[in-house]
Backbone as XML, in Angstrom:
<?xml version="1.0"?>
<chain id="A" units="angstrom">
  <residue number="1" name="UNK">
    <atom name="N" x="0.837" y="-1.193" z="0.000"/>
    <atom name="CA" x="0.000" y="0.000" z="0.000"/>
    <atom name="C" x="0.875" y="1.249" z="0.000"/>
  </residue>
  <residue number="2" name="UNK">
    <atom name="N" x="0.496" y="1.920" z="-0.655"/>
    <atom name="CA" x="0.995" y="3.324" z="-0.674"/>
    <atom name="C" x="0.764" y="4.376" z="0.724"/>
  </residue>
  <residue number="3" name="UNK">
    <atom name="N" x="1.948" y="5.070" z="1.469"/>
    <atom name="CA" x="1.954" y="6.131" z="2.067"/>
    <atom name="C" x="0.249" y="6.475" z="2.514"/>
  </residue>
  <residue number="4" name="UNK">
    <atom name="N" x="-0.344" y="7.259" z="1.807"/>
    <atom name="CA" x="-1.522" y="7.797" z="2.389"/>
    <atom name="C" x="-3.022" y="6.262" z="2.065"/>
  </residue>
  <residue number="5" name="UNK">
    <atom name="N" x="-2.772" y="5.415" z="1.382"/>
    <atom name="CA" x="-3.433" y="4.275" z="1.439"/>
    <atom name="C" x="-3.153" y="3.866" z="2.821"/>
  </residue>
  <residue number="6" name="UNK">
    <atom name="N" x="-2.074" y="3.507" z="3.289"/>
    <atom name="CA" x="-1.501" y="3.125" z="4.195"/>
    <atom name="C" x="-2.219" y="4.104" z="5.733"/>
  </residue>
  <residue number="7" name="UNK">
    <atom name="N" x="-2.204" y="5.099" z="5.874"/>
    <atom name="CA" x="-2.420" y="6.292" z="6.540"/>
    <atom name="C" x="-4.028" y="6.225" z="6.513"/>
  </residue>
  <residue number="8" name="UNK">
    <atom name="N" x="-4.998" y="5.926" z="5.836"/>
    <atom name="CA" x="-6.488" y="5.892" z="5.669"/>
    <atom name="C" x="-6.775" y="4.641" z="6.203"/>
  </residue>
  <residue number="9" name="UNK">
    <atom name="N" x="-6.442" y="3.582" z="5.724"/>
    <atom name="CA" x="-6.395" y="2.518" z="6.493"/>
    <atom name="C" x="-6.428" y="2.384" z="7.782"/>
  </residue>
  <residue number="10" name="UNK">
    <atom name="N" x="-5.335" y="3.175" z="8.429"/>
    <atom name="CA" x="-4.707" y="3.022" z="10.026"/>
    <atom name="C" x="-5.829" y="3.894" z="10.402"/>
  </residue>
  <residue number="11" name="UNK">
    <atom name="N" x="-6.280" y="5.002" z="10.226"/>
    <atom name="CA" x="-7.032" y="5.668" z="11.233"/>
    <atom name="C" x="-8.449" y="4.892" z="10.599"/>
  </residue>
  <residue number="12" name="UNK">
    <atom name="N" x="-9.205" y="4.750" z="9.692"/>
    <atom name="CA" x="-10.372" y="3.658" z="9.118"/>
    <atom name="C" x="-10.602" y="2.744" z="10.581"/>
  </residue>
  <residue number="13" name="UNK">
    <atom name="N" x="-9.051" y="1.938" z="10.602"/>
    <atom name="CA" x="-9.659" y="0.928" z="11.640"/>
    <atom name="C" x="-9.157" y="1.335" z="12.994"/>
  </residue>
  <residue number="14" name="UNK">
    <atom name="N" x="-8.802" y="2.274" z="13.442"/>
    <atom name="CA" x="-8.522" y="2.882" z="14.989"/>
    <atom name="C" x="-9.773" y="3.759" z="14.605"/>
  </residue>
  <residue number="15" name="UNK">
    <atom name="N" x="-10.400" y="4.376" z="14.662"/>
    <atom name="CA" x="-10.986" y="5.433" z="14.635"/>
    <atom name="C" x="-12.888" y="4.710" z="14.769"/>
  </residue>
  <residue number="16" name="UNK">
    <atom name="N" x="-13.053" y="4.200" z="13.506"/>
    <atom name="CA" x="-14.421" y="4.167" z="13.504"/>
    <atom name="C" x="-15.153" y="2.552" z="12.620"/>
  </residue>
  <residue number="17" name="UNK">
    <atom name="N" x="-13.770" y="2.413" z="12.408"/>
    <atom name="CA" x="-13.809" y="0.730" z="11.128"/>
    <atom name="C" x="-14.873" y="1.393" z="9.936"/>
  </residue>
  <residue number="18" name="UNK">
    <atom name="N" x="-14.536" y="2.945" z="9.755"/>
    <atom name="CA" x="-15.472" y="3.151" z="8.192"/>
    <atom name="C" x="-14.770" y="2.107" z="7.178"/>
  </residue>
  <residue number="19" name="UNK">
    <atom name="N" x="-15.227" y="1.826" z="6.528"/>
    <atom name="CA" x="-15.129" y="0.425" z="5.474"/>
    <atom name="C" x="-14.452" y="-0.840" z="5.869"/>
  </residue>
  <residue number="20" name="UNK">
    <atom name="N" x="-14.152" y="-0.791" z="6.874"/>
    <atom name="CA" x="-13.264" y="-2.237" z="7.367"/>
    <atom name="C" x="-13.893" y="-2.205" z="9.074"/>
  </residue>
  <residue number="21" name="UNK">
    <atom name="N" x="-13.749" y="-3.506" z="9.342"/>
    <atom name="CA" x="-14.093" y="-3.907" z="10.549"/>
    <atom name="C" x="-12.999" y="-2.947" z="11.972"/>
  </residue>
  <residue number="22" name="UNK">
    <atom name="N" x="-14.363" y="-2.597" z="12.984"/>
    <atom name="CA" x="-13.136" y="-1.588" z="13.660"/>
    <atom name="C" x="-12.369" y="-3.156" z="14.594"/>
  </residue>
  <residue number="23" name="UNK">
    <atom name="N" x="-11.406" y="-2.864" z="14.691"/>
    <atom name="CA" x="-10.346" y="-3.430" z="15.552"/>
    <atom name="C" x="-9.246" y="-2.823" z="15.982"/>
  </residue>
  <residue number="24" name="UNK">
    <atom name="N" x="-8.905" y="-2.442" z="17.412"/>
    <atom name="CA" x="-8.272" y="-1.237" z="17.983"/>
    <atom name="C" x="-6.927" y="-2.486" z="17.931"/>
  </residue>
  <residue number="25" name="UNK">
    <atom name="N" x="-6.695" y="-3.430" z="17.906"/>
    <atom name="CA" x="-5.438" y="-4.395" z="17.613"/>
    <atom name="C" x="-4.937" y="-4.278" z="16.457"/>
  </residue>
  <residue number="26" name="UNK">
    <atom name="N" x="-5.489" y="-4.317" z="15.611"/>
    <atom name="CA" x="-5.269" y="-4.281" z="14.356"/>
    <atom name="C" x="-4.718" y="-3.244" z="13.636"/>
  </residue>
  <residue number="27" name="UNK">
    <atom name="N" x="-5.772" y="-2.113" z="14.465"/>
    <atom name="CA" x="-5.302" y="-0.673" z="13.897"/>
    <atom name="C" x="-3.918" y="-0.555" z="14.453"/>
  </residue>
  <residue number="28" name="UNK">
    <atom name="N" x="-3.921" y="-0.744" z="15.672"/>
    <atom name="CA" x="-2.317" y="-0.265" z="16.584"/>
    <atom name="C" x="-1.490" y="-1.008" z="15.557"/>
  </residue>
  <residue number="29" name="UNK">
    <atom name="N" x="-1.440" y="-2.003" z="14.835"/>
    <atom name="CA" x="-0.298" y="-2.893" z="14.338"/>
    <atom name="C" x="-0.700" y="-2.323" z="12.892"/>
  </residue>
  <residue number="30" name="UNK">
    <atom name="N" x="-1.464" y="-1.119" z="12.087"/>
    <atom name="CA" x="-1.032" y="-0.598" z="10.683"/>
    <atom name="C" x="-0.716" y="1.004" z="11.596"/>
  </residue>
  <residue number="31" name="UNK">
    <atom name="N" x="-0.677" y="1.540" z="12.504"/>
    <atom name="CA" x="-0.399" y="2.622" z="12.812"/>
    <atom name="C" x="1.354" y="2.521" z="13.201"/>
  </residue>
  <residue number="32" name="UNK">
    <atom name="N" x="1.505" y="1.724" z="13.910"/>
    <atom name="CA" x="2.872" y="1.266" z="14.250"/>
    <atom name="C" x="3.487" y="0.603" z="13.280"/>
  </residue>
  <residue number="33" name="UNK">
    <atom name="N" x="3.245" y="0.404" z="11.896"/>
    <atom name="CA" x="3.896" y="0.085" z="10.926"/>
    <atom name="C" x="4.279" y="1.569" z="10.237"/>
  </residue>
  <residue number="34" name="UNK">
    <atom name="N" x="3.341" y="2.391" z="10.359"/>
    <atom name="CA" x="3.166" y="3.451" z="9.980"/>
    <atom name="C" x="4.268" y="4.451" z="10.445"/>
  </residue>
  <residue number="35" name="UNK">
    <atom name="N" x="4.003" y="4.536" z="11.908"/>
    <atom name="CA" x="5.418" y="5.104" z="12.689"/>
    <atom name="C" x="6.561" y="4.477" z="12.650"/>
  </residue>
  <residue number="36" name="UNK">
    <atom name="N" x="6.924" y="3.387" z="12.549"/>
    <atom name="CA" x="8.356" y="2.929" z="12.415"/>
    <atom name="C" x="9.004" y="3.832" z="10.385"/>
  </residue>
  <residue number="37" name="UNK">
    <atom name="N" x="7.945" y="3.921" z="9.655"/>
    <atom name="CA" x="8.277" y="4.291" z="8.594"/>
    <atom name="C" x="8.504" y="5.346" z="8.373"/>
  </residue>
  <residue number="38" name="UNK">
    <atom name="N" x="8.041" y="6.337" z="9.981"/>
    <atom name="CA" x="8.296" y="7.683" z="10.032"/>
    <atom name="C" x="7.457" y="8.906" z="9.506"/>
  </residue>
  <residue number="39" name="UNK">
    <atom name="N" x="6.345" y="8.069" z="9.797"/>
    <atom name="CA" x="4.786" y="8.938" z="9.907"/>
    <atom name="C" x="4.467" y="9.679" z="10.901"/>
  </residue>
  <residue number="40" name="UNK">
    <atom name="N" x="4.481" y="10.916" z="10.851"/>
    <atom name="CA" x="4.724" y="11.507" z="12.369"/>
    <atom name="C" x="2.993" y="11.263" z="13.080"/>
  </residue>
  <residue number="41" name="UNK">
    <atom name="N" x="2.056" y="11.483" z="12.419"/>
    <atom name="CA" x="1.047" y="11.256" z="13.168"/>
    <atom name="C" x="0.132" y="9.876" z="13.635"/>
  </residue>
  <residue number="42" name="UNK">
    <atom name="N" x="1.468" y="8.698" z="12.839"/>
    <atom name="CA" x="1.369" y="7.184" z="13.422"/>
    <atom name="C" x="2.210" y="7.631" z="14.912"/>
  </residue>
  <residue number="43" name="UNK">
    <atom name="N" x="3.441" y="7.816" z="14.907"/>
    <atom name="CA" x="4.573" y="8.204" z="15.505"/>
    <atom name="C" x="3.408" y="8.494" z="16.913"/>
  </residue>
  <residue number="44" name="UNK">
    <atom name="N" x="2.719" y="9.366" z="16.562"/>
    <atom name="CA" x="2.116" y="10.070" z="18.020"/>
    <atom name="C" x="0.869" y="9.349" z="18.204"/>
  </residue>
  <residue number="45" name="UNK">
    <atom name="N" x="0.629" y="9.156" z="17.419"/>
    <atom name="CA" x="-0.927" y="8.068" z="17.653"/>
    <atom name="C" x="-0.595" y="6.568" z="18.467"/>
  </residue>
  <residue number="46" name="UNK">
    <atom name="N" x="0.744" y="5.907" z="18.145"/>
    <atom name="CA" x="1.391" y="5.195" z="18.668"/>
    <atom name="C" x="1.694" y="5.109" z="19.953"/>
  </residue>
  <residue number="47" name="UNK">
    <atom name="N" x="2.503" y="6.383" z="20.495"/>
    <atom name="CA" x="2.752" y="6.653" z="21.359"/>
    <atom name="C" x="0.811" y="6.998" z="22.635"/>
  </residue>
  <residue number="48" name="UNK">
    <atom name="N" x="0.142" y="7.522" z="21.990"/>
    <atom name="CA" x="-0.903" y="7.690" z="22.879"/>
    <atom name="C" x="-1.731" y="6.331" z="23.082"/>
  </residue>
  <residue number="49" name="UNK">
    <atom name="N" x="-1.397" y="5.352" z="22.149"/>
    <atom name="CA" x="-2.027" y="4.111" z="22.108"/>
    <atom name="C" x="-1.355" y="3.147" z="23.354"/>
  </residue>
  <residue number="50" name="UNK">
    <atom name="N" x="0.105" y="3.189" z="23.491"/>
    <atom name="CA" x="0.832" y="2.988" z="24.590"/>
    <atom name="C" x="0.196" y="3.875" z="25.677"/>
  </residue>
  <residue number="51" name="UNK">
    <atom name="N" x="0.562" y="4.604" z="25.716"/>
    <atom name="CA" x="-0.038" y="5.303" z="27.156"/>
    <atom name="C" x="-1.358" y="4.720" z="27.677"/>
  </residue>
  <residue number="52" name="UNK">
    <atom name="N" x="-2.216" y="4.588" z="26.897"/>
    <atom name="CA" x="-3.856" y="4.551" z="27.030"/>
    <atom name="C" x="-3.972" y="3.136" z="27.290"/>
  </residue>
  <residue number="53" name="UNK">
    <atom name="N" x="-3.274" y="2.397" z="26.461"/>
    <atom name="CA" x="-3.752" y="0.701" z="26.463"/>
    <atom name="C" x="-4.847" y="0.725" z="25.509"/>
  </residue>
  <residue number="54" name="UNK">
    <atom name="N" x="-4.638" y="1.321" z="23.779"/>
    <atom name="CA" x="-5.252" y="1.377" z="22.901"/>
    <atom name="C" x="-5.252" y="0.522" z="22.156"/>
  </residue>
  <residue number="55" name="UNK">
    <atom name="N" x="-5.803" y="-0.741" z="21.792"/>
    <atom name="CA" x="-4.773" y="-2.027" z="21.102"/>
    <atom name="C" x="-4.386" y="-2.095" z="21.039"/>
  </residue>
  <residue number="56" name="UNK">
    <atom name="N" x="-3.355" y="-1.941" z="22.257"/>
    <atom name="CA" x="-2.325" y="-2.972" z="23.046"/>
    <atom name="C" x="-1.891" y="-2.565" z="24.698"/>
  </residue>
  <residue number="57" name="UNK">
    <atom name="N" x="-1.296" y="-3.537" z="25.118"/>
    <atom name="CA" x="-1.050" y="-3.139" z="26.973"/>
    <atom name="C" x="-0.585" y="-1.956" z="26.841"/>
  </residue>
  <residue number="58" name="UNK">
    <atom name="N" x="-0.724" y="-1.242" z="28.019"/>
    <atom name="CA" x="0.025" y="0.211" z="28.666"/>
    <atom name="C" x="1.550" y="-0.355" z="28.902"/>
  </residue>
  <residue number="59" name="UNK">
    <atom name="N" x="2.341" y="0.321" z="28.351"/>
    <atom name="CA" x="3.610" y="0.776" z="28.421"/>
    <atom name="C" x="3.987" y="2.058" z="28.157"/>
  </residue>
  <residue number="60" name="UNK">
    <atom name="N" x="4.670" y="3.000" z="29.437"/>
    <atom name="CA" x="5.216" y="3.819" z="29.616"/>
    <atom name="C" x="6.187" y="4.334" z="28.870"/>
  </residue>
  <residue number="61" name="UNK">
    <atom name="N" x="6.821" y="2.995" z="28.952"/>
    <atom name="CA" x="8.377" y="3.521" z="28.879"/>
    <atom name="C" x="8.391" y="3.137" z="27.048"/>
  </residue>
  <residue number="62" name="UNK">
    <atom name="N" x="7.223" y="2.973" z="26.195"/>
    <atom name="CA" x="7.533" y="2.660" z="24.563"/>
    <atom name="C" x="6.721" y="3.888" z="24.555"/>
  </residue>
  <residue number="63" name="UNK">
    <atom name="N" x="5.251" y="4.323" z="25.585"/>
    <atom name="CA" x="4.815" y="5.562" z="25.261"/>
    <atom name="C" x="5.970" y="6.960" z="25.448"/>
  </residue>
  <residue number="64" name="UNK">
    <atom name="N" x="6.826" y="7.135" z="26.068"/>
    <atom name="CA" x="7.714" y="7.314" z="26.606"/>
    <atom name="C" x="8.721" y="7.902" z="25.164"/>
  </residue>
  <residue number="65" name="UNK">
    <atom name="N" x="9.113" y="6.911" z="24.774"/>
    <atom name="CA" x="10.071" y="7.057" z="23.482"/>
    <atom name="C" x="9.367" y="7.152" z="22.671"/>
  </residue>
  <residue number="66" name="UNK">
    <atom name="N" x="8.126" y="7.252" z="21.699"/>
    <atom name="CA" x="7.726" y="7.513" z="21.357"/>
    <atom name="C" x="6.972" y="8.823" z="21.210"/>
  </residue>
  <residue number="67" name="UNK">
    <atom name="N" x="6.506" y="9.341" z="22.140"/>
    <atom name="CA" x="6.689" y="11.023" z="22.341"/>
    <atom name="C" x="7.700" y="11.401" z="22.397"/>
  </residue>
  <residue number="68" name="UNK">
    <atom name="N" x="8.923" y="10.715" z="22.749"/>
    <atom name="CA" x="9.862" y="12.234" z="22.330"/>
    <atom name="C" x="10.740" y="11.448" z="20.848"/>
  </residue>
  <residue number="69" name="UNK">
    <atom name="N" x="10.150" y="11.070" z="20.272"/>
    <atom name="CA" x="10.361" y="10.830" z="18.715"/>
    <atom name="C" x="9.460" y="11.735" z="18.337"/>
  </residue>
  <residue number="70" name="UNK">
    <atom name="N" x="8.409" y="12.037" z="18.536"/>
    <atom name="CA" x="7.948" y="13.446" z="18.066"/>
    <atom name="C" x="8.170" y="14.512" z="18.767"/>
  </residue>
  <residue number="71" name="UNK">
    <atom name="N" x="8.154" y="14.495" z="19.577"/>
    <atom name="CA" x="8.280" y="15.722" z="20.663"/>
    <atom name="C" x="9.723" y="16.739" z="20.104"/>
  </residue>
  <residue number="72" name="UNK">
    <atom name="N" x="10.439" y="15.974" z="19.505"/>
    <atom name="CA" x="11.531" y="16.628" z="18.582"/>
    <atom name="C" x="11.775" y="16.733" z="17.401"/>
  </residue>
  <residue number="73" name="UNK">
    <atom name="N" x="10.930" y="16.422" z="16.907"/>
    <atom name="CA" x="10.799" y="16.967" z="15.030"/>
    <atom name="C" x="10.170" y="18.278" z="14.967"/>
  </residue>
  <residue number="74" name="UNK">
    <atom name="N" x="10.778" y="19.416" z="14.391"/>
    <atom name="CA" x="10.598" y="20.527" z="14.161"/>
    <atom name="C" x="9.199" y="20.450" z="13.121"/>
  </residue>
  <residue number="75" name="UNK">
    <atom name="N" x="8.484" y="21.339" z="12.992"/>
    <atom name="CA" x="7.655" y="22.296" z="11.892"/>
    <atom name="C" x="6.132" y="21.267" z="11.540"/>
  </residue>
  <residue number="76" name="UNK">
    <atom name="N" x="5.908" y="20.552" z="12.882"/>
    <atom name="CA" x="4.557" y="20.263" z="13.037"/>
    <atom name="C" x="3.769" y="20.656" z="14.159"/>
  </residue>
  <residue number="77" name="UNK">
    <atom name="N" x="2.202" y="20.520" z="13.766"/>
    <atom name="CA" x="1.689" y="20.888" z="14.268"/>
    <atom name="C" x="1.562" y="20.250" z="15.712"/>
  </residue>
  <residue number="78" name="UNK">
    <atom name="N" x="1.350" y="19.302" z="15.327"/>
    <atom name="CA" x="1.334" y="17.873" z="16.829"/>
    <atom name="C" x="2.356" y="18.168" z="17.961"/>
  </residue>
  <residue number="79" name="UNK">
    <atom name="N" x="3.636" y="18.696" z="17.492"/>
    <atom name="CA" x="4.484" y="18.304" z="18.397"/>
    <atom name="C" x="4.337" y="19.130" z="19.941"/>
  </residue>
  <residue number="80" name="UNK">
    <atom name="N" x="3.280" y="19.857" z="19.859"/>
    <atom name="CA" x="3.489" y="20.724" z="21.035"/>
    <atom name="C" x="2.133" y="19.512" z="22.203"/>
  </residue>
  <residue number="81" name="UNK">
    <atom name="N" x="1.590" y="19.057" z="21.410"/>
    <atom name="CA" x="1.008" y="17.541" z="22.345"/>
    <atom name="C" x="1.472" y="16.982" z="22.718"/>
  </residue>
  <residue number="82" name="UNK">
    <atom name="N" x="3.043" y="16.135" z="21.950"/>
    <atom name="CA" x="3.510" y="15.180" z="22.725"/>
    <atom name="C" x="4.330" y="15.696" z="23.626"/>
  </residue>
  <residue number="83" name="UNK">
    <atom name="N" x="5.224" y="17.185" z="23.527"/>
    <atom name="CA" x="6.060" y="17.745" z="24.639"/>
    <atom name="C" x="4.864" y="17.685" z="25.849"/>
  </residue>
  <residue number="84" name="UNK">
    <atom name="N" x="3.769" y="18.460" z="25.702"/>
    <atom name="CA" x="3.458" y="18.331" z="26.714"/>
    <atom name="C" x="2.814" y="16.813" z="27.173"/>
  </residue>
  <residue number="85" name="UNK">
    <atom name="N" x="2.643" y="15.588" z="26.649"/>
    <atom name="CA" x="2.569" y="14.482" z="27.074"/>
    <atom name="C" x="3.560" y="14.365" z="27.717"/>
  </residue>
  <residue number="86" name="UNK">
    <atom name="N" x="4.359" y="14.482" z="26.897"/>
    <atom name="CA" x="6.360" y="14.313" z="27.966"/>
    <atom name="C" x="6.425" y="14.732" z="29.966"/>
  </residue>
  <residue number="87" name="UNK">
    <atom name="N" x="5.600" y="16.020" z="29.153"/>
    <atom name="CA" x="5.992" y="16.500" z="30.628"/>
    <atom name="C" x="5.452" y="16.143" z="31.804"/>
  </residue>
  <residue number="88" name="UNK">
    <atom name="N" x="3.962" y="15.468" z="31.638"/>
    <atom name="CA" x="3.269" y="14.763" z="32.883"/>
    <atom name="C" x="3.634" y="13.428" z="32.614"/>
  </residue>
  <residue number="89" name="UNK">
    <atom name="N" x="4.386" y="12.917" z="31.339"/>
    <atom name="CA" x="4.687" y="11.390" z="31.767"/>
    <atom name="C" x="6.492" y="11.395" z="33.409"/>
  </residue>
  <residue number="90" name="UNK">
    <atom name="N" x="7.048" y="12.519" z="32.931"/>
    <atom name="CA" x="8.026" y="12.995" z="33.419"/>
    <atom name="C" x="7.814" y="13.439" z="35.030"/>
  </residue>
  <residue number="91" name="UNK">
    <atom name="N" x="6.623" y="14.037" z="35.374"/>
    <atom name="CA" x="5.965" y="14.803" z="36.596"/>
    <atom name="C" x="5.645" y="13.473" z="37.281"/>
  </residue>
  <residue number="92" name="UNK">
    <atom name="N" x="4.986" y="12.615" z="36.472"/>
    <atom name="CA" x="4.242" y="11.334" z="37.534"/>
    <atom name="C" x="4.967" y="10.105" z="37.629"/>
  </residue>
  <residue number="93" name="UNK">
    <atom name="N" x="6.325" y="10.298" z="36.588"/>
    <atom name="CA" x="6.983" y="9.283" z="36.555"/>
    <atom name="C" x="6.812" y="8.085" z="36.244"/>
  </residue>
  <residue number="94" name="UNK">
    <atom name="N" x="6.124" y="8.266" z="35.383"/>
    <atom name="CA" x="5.532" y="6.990" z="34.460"/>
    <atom name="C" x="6.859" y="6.417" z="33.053"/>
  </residue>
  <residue number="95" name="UNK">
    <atom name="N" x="7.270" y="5.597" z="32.809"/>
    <atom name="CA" x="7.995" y="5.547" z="32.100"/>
    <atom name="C" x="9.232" y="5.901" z="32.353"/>
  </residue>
  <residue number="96" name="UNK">
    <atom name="N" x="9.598" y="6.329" z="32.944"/>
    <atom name="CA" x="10.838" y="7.030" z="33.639"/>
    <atom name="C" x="10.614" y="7.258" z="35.266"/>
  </residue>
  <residue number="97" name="UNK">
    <atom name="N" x="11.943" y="7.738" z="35.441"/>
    <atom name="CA" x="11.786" y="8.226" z="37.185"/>
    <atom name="C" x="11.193" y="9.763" z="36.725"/>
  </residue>
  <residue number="98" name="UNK">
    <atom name="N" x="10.522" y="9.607" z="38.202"/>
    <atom name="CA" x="10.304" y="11.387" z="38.305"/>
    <atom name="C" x="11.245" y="12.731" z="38.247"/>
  </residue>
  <residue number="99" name="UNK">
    <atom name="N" x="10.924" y="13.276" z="37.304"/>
    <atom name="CA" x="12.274" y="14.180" z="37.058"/>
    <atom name="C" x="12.018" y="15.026" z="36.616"/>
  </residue>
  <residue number="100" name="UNK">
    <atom name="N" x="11.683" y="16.181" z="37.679"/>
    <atom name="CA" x="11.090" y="17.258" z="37.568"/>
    <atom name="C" x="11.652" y="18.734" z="36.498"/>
  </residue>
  <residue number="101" name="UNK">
    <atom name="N" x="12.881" y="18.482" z="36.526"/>
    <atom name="CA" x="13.457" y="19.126" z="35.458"/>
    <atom name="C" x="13.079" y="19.009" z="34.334"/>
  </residue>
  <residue number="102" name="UNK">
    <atom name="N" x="13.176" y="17.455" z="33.417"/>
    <atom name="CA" x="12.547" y="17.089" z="32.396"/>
    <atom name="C" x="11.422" y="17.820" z="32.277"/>
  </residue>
  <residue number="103" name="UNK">
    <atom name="N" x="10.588" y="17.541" z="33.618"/>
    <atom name="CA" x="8.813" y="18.073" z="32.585"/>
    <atom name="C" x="8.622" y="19.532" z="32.705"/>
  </residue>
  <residue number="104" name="UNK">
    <atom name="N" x="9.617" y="20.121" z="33.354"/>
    <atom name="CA" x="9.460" y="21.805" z="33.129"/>
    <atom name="C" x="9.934" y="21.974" z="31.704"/>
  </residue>
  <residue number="105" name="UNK">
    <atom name="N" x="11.060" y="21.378" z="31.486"/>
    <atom name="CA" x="11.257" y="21.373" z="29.639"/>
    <atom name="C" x="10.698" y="21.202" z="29.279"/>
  </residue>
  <residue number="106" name="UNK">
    <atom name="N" x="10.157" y="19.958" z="28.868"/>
    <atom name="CA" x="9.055" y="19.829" z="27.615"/>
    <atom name="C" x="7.663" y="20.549" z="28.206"/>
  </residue>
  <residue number="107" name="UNK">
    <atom name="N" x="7.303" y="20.802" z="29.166"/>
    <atom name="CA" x="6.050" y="22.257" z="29.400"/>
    <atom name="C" x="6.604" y="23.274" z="29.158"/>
  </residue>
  <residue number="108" name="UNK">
    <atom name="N" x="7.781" y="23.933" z="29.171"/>
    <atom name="CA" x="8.502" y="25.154" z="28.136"/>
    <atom name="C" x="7.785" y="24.996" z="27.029"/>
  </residue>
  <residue number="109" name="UNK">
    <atom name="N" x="8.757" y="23.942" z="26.485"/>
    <atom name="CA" x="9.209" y="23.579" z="24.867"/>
    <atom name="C" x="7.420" y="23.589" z="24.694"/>
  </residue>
  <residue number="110" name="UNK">
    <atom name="N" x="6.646" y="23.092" z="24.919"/>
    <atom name="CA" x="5.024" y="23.122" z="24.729"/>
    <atom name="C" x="4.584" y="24.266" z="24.584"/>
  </residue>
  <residue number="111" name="UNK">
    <atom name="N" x="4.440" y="25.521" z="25.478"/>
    <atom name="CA" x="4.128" y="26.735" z="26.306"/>
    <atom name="C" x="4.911" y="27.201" z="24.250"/>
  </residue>
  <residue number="112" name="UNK">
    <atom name="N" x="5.780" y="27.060" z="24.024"/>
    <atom name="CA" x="6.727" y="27.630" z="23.012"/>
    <atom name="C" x="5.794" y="27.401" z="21.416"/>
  </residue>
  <residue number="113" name="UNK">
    <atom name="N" x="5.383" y="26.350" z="21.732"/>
    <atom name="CA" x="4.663" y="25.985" z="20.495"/>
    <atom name="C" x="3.625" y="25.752" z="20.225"/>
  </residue>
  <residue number="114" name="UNK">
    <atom name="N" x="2.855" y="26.778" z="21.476"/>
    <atom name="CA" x="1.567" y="26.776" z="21.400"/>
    <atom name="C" x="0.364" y="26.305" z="21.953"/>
  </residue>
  <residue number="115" name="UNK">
    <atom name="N" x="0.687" y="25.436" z="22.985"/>
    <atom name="CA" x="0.014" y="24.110" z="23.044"/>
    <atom name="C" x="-1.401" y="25.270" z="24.133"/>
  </residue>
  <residue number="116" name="UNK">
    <atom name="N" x="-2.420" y="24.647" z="23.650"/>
    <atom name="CA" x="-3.567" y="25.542" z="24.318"/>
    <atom name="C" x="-3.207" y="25.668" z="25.994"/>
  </residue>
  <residue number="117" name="UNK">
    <atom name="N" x="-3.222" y="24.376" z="26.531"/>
    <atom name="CA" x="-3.020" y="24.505" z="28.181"/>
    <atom name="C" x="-2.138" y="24.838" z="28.855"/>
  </residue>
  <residue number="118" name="UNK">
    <atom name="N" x="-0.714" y="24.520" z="28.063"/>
    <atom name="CA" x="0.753" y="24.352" z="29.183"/>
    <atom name="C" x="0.994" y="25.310" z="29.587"/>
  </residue>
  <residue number="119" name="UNK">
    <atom name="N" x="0.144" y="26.472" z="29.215"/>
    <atom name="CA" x="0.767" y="28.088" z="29.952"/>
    <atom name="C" x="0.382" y="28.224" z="31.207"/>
  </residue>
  <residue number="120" name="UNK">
    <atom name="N" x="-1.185" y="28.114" z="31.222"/>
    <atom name="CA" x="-1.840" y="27.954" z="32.336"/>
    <atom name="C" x="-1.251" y="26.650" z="33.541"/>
  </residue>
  <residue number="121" name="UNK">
    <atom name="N" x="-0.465" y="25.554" z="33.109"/>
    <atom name="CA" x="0.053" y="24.610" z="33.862"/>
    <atom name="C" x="1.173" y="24.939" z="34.434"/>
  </residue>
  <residue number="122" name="UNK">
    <atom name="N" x="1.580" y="25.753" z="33.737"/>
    <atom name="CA" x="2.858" y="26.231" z="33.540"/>
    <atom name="C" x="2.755" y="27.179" z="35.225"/>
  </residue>
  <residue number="123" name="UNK">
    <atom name="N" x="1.954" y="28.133" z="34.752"/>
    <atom name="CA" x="1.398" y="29.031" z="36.173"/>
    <atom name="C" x="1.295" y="28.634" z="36.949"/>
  </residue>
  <residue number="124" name="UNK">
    <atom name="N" x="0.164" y="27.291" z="37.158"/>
    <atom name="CA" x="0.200" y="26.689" z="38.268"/>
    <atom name="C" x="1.257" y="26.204" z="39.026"/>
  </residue>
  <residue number="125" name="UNK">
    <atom name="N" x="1.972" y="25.397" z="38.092"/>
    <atom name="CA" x="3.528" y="24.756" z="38.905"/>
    <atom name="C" x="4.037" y="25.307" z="39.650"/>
  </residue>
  <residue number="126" name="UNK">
    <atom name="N" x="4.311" y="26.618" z="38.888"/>
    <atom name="CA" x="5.014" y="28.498" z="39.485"/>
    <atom name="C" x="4.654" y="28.452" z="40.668"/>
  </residue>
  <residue number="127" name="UNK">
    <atom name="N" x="3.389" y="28.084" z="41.251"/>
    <atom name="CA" x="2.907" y="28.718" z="41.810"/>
    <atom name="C" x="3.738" y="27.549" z="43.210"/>
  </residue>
  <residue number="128" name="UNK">
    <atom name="N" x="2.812" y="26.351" z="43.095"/>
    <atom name="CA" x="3.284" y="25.555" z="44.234"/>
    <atom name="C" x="4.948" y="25.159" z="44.182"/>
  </residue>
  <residue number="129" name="UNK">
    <atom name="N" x="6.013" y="25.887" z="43.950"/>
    <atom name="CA" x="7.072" y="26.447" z="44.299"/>
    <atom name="C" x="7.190" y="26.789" z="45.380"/>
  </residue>
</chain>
């Protein structure tokens, strides 16, 4: 299948099974074919599918590397989601140890690129200082 064949497919059967049967297993395994090929919005769909336990177990630490495989590609729109995913996987220590430095970065790096909430989170943190 071609790139965006490939890409219609994956969200078709994560999303809603419009023309194909939905299966959230199935989808995770053409979305994660998708991201290993360097689809940035498999890449992050991947990564939230880990976190969530979206067809397939919760893992941290693959949701983990997987946000910051996007969380560092310049000149998309997404990336200011997964920084700030970064930063509460980083705060609660999920996937990693708790490391409070980390998630003030990527809530920067977020706050930087827009992300609707991290400013306001951002404040808050400030605050309980």
């Amino acid at each position: 299948l071609h790139r965006v064949d490939r890409r219609q497919r994956q969200m078709c059967i994560r999303d809603s099974g419009r023309g194909v049967e939905k299966n959230a297993e199935e989808g995770f395994k053409w979305l994660k074919e998708g991201a290993e090929e360097g689809l940035i919005d498999g890449q992050f769909f991947v990564a939230t599918a880990y976190e969530k336990g979206q067809g397939t177990k919760v893992d941290y630490r693959e949701a983990l590397r997987w946000y910051l495989t996007v969380a560092l590609r310049k000149g998309h729109p997404g990336i200011c989601e997964a920084q700030f995913a970064l930063y509460k996987l980083y705060k609660e220590g999920k996937g990693a140890k708790k490391n409070w430095d980390l998630a003030q970065h990527y809530l920067s790096m977020a706050v930087d690129n827009g992300h609707l909430n991290a400013r306001g989170v951002q404040l808050y943190d400030r605050a309980q200082l």
